[in-house]
Backbone as CSV, one residue per row, in Angstrom:
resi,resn,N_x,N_y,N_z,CA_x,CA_y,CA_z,C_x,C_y,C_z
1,UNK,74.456,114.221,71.333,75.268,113.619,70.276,76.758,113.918,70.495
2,UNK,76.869,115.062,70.868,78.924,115.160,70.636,79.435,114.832,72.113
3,UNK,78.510,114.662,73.089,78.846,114.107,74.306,78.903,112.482,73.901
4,UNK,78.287,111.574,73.360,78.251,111.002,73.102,79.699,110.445,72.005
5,UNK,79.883,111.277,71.129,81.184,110.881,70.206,82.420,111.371,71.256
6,UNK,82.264,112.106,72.078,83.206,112.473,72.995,83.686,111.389,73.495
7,UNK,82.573,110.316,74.394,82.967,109.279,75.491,83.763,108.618,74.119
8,UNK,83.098,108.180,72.808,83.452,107.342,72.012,84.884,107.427,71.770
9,UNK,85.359,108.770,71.349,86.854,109.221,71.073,87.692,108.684,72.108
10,UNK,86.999,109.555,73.356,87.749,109.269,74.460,88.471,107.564,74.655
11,UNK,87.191,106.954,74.863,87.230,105.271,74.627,88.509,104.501,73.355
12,UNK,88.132,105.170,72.151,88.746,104.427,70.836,90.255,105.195,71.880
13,UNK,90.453,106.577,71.909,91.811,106.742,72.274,92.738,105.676,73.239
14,UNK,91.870,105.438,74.420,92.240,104.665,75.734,92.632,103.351,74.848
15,UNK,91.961,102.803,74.031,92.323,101.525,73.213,93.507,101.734,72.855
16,UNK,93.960,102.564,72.221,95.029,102.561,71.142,96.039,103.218,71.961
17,UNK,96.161,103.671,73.192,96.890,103.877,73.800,97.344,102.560,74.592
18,UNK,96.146,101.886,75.253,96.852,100.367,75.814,97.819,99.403,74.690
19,UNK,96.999,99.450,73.323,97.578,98.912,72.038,99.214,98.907,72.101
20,UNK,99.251,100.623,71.629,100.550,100.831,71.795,101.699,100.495,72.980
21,UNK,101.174,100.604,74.449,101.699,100.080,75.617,101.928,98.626,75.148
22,UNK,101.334,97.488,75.022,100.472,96.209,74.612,102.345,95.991,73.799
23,UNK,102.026,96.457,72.395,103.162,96.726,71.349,104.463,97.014,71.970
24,UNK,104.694,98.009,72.784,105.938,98.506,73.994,106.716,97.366,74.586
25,UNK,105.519,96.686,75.240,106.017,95.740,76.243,106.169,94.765,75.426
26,UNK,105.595,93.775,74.686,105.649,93.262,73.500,107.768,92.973,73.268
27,UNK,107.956,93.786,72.523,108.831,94.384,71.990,110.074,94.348,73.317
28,UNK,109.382,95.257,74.404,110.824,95.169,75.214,111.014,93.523,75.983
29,UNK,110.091,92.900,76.078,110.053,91.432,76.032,110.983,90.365,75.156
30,UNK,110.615,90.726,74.220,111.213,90.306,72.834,113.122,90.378,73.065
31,UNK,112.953,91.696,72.765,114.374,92.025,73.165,115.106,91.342,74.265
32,UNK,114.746,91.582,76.037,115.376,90.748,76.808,115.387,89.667,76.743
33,UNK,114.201,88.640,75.791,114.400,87.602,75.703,115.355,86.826,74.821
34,UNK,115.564,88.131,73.598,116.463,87.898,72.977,117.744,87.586,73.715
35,UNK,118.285,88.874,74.079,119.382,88.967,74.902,119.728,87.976,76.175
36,UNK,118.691,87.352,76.755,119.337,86.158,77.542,119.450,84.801,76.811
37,UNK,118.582,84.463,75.592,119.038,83.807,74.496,120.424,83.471,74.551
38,UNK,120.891,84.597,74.049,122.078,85.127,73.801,123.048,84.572,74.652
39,UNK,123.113,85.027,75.705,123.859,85.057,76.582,124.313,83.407,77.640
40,UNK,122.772,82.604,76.692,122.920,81.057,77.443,123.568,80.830,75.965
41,UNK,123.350,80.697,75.045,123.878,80.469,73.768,126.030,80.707,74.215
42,UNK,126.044,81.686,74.634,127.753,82.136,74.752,128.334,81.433,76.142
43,UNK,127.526,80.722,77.199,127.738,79.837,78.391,127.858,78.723,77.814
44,UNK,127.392,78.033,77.059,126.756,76.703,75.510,128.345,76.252,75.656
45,UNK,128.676,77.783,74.791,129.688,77.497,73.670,131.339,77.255,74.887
């Protein structure tokens, strides 16, 4: 049994660690995409 909730922990952890990576990249995506937005927006003008 606690070998068993072990792999499980182990497992749910590995999830929520890619999650958060997942969320990271997400985000720093976001941002540069913002920022070249940006930056064709100020070539535009």
């Amino acid at each position: 049994m606690l070998c068993v909730q072990g792999k499980f922990v182990s497992i749910h952890f590995l999830l929520k660690q890619r999650k958060k990576l997942m969320l990271k990249k997400r985000k720093e995506v976001r941002s540069q995409f913002q920022s070249t937005s940006f930056l064709n927006k100020g070539r535009n003008i």
